[in-house]
C-alpha positions in Angstrom: -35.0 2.3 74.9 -36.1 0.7 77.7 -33.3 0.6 80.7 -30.4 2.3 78.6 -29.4 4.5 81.0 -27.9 2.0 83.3 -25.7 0.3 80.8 -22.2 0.5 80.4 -20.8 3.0 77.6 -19.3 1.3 74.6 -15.5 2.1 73.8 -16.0 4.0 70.1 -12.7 3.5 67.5 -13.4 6.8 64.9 -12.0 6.1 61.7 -9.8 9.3 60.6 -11.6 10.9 57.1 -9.2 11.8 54.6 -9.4 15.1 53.1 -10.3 13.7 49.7 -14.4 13.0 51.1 -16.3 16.5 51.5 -17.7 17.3 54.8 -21.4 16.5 54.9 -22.8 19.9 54.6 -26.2 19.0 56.8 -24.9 17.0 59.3 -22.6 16.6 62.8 -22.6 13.3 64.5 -20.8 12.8 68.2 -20.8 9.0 69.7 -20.5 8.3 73.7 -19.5 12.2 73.2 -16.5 11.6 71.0 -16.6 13.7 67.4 -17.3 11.5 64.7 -17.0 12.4 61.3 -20.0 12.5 58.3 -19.1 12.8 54.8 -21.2 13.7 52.0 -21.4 11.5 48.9 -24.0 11.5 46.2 -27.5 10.8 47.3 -26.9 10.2 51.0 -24.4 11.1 53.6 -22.2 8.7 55.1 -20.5 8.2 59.2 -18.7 4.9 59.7 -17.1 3.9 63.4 -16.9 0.8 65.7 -18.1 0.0 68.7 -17.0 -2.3 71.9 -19.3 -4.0 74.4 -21.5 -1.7 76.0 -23.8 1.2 75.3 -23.3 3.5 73.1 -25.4 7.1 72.6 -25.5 9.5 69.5 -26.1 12.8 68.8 -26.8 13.5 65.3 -27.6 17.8 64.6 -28.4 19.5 61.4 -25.8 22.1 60.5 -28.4 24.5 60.0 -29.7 24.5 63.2 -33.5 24.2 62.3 -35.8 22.4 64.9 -36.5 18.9 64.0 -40.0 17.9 62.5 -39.7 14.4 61.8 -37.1 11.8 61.3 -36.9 8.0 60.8 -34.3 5.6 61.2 -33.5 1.9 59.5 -34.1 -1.2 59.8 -37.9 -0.3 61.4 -37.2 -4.1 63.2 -34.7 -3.0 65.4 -37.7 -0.6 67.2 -34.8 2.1 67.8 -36.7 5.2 68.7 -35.1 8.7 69.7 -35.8 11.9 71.3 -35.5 15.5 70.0 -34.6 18.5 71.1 -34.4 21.2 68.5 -32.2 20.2 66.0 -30.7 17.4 67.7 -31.7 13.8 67.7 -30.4 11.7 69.9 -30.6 7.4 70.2 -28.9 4.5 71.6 -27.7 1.2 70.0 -26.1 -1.4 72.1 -24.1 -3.2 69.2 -22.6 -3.1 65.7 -25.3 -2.3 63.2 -25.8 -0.4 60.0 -28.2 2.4 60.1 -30.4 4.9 57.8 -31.5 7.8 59.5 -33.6 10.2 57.7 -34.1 14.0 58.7 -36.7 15.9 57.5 -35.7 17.0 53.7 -32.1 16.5 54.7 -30.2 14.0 52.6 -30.4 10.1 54.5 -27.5 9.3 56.2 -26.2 6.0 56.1 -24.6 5.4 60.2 -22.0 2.0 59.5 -21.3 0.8 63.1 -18.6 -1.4 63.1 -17.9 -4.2 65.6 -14.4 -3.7 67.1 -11.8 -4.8 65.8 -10.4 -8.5 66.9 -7.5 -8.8 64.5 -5.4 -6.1 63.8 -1.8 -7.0 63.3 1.6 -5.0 64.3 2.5 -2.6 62.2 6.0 -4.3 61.9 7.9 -7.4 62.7 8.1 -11.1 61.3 6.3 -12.0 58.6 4.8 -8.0 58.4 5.3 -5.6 55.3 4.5 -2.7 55.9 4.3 -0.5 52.7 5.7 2.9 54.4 8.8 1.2 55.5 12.1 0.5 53.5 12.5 -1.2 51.5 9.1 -0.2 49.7 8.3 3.4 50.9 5.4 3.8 49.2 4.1 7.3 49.8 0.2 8.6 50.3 -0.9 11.7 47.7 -0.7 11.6 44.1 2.1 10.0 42.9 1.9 5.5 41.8 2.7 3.6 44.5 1.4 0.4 42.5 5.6 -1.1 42.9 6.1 -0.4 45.9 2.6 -2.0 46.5 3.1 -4.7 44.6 6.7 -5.4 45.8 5.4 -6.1 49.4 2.5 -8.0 48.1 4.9 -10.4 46.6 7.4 -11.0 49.5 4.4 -11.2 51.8 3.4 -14.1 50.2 6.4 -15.4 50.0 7.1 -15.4 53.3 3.7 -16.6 54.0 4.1 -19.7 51.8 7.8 -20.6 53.3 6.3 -20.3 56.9 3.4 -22.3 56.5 1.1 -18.9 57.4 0.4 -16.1 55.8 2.7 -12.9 55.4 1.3 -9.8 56.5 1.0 -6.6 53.8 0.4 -3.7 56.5 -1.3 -0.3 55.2 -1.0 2.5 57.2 -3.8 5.8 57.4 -3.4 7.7 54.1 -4.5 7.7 50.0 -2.2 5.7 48.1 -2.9 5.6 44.4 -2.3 2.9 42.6 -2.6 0.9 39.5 -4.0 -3.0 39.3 -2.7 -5.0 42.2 -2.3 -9.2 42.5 -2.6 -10.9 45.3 -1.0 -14.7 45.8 -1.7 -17.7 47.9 -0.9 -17.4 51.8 -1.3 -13.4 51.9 -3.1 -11.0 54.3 -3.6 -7.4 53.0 -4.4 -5.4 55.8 -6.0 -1.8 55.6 -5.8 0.5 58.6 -8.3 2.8 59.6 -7.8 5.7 57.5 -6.0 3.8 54.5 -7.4 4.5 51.2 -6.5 2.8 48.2 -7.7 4.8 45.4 -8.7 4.2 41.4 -8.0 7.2 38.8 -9.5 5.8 35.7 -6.3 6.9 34.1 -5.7 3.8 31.6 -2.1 3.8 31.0 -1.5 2.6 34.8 -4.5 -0.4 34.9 -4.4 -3.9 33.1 -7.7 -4.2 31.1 -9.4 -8.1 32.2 -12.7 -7.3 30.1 -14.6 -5.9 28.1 -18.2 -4.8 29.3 -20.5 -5.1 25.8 -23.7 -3.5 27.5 -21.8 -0.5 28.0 -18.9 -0.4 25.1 -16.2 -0.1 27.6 -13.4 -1.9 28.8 -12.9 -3.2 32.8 -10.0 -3.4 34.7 -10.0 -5.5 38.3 -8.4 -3.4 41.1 -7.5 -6.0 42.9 -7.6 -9.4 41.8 -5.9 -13.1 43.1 -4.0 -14.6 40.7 -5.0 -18.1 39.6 -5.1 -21.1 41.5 -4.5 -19.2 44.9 -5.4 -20.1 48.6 -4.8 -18.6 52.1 -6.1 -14.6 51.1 -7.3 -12.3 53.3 -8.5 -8.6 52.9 -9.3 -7.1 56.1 -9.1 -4.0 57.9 -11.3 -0.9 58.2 -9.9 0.6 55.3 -11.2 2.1 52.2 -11.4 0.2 48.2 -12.1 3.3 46.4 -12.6 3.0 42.8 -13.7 6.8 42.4 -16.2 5.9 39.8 -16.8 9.6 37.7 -12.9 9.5 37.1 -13.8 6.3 35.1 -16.0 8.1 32.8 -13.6 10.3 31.8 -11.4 10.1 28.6 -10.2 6.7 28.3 -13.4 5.1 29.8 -12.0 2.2 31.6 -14.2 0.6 34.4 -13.1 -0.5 37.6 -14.1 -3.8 39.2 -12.5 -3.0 42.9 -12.0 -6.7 44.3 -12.1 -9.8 42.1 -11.3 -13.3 43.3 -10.7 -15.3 40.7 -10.0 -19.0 40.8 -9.3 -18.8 44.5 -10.2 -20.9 47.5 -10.2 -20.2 51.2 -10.3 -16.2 51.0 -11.7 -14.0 53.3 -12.6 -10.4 53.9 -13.5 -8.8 56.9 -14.2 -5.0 58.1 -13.7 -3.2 54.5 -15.6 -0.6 52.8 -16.1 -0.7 48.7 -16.5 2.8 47.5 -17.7 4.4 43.6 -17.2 1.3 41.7 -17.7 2.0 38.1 -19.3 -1.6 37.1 -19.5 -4.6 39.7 -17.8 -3.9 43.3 -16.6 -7.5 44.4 -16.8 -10.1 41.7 -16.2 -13.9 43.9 -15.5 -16.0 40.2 -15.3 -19.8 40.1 -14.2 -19.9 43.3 -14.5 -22.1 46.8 -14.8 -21.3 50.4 -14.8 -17.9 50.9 -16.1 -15.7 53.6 -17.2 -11.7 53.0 -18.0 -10.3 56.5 -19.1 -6.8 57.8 -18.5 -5.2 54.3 -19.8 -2.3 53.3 -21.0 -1.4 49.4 -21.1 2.8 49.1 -22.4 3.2 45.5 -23.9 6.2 44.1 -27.1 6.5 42.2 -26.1 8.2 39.3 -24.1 5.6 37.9 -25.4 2.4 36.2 -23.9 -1.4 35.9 -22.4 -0.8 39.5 -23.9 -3.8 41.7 -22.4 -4.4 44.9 -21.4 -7.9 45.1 -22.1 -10.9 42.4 -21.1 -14.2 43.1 -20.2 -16.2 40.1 -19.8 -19.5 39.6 -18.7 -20.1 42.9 -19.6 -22.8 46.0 -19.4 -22.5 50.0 -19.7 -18.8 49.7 -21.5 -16.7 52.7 -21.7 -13.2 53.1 -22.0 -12.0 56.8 -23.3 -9.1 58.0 -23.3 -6.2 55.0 -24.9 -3.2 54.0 -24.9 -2.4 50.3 -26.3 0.8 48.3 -26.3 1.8 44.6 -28.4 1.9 41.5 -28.2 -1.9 40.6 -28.1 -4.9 42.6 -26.4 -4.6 46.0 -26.2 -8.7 46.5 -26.8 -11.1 44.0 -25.8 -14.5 41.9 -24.9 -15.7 38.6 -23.2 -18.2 36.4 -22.0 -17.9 32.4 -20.6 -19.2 29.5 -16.9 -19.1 28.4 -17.9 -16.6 25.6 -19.9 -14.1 27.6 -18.0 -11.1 27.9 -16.7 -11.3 31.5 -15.2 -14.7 30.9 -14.0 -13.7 27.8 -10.2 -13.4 28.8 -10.5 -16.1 32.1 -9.2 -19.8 31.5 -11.0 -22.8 32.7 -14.8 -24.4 31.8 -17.7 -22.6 33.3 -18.9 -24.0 36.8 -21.9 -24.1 38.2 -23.0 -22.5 41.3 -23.8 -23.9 45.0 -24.3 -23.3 48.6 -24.0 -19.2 48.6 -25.7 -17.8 51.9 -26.4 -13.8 52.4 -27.2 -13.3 56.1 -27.5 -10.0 58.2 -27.9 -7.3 55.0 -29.0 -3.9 54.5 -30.4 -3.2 50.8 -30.9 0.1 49.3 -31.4 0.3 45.8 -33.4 1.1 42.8 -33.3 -2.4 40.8 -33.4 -5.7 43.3 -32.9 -6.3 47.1 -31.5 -9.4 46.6 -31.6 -11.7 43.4 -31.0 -14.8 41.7 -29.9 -14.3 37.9 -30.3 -12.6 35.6 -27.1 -15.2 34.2 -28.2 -18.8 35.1 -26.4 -20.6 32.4 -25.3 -22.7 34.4 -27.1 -24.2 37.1 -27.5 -22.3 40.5 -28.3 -24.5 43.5 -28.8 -23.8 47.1 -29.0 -19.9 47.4 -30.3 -18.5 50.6 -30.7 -14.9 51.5 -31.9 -15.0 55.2 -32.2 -11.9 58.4 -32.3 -9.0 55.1 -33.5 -5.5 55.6 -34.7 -4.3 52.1 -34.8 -0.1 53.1 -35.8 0.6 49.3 -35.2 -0.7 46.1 -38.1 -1.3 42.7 -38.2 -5.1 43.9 -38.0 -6.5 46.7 -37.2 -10.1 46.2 -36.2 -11.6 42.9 -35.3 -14.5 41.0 -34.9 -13.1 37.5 -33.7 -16.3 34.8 -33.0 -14.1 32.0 -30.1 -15.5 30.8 -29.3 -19.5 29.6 -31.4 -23.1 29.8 -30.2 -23.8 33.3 -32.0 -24.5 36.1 -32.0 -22.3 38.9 -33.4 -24.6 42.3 -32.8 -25.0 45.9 -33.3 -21.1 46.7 -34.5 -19.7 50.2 -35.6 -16.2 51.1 -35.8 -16.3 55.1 -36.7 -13.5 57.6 -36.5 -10.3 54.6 -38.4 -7.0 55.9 -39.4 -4.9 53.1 -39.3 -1.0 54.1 -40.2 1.0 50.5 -40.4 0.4 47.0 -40.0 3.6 45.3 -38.9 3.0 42.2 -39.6 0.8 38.8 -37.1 -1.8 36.9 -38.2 -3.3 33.7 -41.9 -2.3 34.6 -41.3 -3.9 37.9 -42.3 -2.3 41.3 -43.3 -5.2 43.5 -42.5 -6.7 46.3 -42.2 -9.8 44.8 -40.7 -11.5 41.2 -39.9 -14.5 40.0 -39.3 -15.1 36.3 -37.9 -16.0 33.5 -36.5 -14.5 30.1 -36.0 -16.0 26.4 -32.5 -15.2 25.8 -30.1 -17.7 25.3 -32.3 -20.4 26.1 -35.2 -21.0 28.6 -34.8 -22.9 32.0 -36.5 -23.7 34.7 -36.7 -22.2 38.6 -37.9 -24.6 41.0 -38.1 -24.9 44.5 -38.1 -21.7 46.0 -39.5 -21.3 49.6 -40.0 -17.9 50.9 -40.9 -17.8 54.7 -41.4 -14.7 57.7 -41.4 -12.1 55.1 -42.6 -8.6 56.3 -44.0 -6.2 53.5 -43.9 -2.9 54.3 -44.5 -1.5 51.4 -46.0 -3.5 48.3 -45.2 -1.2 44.9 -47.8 0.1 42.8 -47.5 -3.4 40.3 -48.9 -7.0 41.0 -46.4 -9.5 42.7 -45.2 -12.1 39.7 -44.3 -15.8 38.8 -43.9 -15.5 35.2 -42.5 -19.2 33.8 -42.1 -19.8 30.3 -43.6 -22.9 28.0 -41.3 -25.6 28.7 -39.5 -23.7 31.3 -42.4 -23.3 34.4 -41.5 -22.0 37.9 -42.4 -24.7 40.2 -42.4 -25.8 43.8 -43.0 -22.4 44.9 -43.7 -22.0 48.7 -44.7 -18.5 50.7 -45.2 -19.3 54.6 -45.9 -16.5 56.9 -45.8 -13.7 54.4 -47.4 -10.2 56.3 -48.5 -7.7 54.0 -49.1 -4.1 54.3 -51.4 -3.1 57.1 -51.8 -6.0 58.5 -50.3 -8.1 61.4 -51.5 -11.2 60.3 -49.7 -13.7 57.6 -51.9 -13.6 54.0 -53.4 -16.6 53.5 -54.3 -16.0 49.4 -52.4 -15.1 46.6 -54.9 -12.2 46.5 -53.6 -10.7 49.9 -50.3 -11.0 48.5 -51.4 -8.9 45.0 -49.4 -12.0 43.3 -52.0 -12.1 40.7 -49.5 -11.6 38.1 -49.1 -15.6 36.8 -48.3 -17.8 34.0 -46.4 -21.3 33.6 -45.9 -21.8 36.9 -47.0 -25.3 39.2 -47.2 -26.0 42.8 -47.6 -22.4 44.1 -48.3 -23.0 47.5 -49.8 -20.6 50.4 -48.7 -21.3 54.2 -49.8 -22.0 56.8 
């Protein structure tokens, strides 16, 4: 990196581990010299820390002290290149960003570098609750804390609402186990580095919100805003762990770790999701929120478990975000009443409107990012914009499987696609747009796709698959780079999207 020797060094805030997360067994990590810790998690290691202004250098070794022969490190964009010297690499980043870096055969290692934080409240004082201190006393380790937990929630709000402000829950370093929490209107839940709060799957201590009929199981919500609510935050650098496997165990009761339901102006900021069992973050029929510098840690081994889905939901943007698992890291989708999910929720269905994903990191093996599959009620002005896809089966997707809807108004902008490596419903393409028969047909229409970079195509053809009645239309690709090439495609050959049917006003620019 050109000229990084003469720049400042970053201040570097290490999170503490607790001793629940495993050591990563191949790798050691130090930051502006400072220790920090990997941990090892099914199919990728993970090191999380924030950084200040400045520079800040990294030292990443392999445990088993074998010489280096090749390594990589995501997004490609950001041109961040290394040196090596046996079985150290070393490299420089100059602000917040989230990182794959791959050694070798080693396990990828996902590097989640923080900005500092800017709002981290006193541990006590007015308006602050802090859950260690009388009268709640709610206690790391095994045993519920979910009263004591809840107990503060309450007069934080309370407070909150009598003040005009918010009330301040404070959660101080440690695992606290609980059972399903609420939060209420003028509340701000804050997580400490360090602070874990931790699913068990163990049923008798979690209210059951749903049942999931794909998978003949019934889902609890973690964390969820009671109805009607305003004024919520959930920030922090703290840890949402809903320690999936335990929910596959006798009693077989998923775990939906954040679900705002019937809330407006609520924000998150700073947190990491962990194991969720089915969906992570769940946004439902909801207004004005704000999801920033999140990170999504699911495994691979696990099904159902996208990252976050926003439902039925308007003036919704998600900032800056990294988000791994098996299904869909970031995605939309709207229902009906009867559908499962909304099975137990009040209210009419909505539709959905102005939802913006900007700044993501995508690892996967169904969709980047997607539309659908549940447009039963109309989706309209979805933009996911500045998105590193590092691997996933498709790339970009609009998939209107479900409902007679229309799905319209949706933007990709600026998406770099890294690897396709795997296959979803025969898919394995950069590219797909279609539509299903179930429930209804309905139309997509107006989709603009623009400064796309395709790494890596797939081994199947790029698609817009309408159906009769129901076409995809208005369809517009503008600067779209294909593999090998520096130059934009200019034919729907270039771009392999050969694979067509009911479709109108498929247009190539420039």
């Amino acid at each position: 990196m050109p000229g990084a020797s003469q720049a400042a060094a970053a201040a570097v805030q290490v999170y503490p581990v607790p001793s629940i997360y495993e050591a990563s067994a191949d790798y050691t990590l130090t930051v502006n010299g400072q220790h920090v810790p990997v941990t090892r998690y099914p199919g990728y290691d993970i090191a999380q820390f924030a950084i200040g202004a400045g520079q800040a250098d990294l030292a990443l070794t392999k445990t088993n002290n074998t010489d280096i022969g090749a390594y990589a490190i995501s997004p490609v964009k950001l041109g961040i290149t290394g040196s090596v010297s046996g079985p150290t690499l070393r490299f420089s980043v100059r602000k917040d960003a989230y990182l794959i870096v791959r050694l070798d055969g080693r396990p990828k290692l996902v590097i989640a570098i923080d900005p500092a934080e800017t709002d981290r409240p006193a541990s006590s004082g007015a308006g602050v609750f802090n859950v260690r201190s009388a009268p709640y006393g709610a206690q790391p380790g095994t045993a519920y804390s979910t009263t004591a937990f809840q107990t503060a929630l309450n007069d934080a709000a309370a407070w909150g609402s009598a003040h005009g402000t918010q009330g301040t829950v404070y959660v101080p370093a440690g695992v606290y186990t609980l059972g399903s929490l609420y939060l209420r209107s003028d509340l701000a839940l804050y997580l400490e580095p360090g602070a874990v709060l931790r699913y068990t799957g163990e049923r008798d201590h979690y209210d059951v919100h749903w049942h999931k009929d794909s998978q003949q199981r019934d889902v609890t919500w973690f964390l969820s805003t009671r109805y009607s609510s305003k004024n919520i935050s959930v920030h922090g650098r703290g840890v949402i762990d809903g320690n999936g496997k335990a929910a596959l165990a006798p009693g077989n009761l998923g775990v939906n770790l954040l679900t705002p339901v019937y809330t407006t102006n609520f924000r998150v900021d700073g947190i990491t999701f962990r194991e969720s069992s089915s969906w992570a973050v769940m946004p439902i029929r909801s207004t004005d929120m704000r999801f920033t510098n999140i990170k999504i840690f699911n495994r691979f081994d696990m099904g159902e478990n996208d990252g976050i889905d926003v439902m039925e939901s308007g003036n919704v943007r998600v900032t800056h975000a990294i988000g791994i698992g098996l299904d869909d890291p970031f995605s939309t989708k709207t229902w009906n009443s009867d559908v499962d999910l909304f099975r137990k929720v009040p209210g009419s269905p909505r539709p959905l409107s102005d939802v913006v994903f900007d700044d993501l990191v995508s690892w996967t093996y169904c969709y980047g990012v997607k539309v659908g599959q549940g447009v039963i009620q109309n989706q309209d002005g979805v933009t996911f914009r500045n998105v590193v896809v590092h691997d996933a089966a498709v790339g970009i997707g609009v998939h209107h499987k479900y409902g007679s809807a229309a799905a319209r108004n949706i933007r990709f902008e600026n998406v770099d696609i890294e690897n396709l490596s795997f296959s979803n419903d025969s898919n394995r393409t950069w590219l797909a747009l279609w539509t299903g028969s179930t429930l209804g047909v309905g139309p997509v229409t107006g989709v603009a796709l623009s400064d796309i970079r395709v790494r890596s195509a797939g081994t199947t053809a790029a698609r817009v698959n309408g159906q009769p009645g129901a076409p995809i239309s208005d369809v517009t690709l503008h600067n779209v780079v294909m593999p090998g090439s520096t130059a934009p495609a200019t034919t729907l050959a270039q771009m392999n999207l050969t694979n067509l049917s009911d479709y109108s006003n498929l247009t190539v620019l420039p």
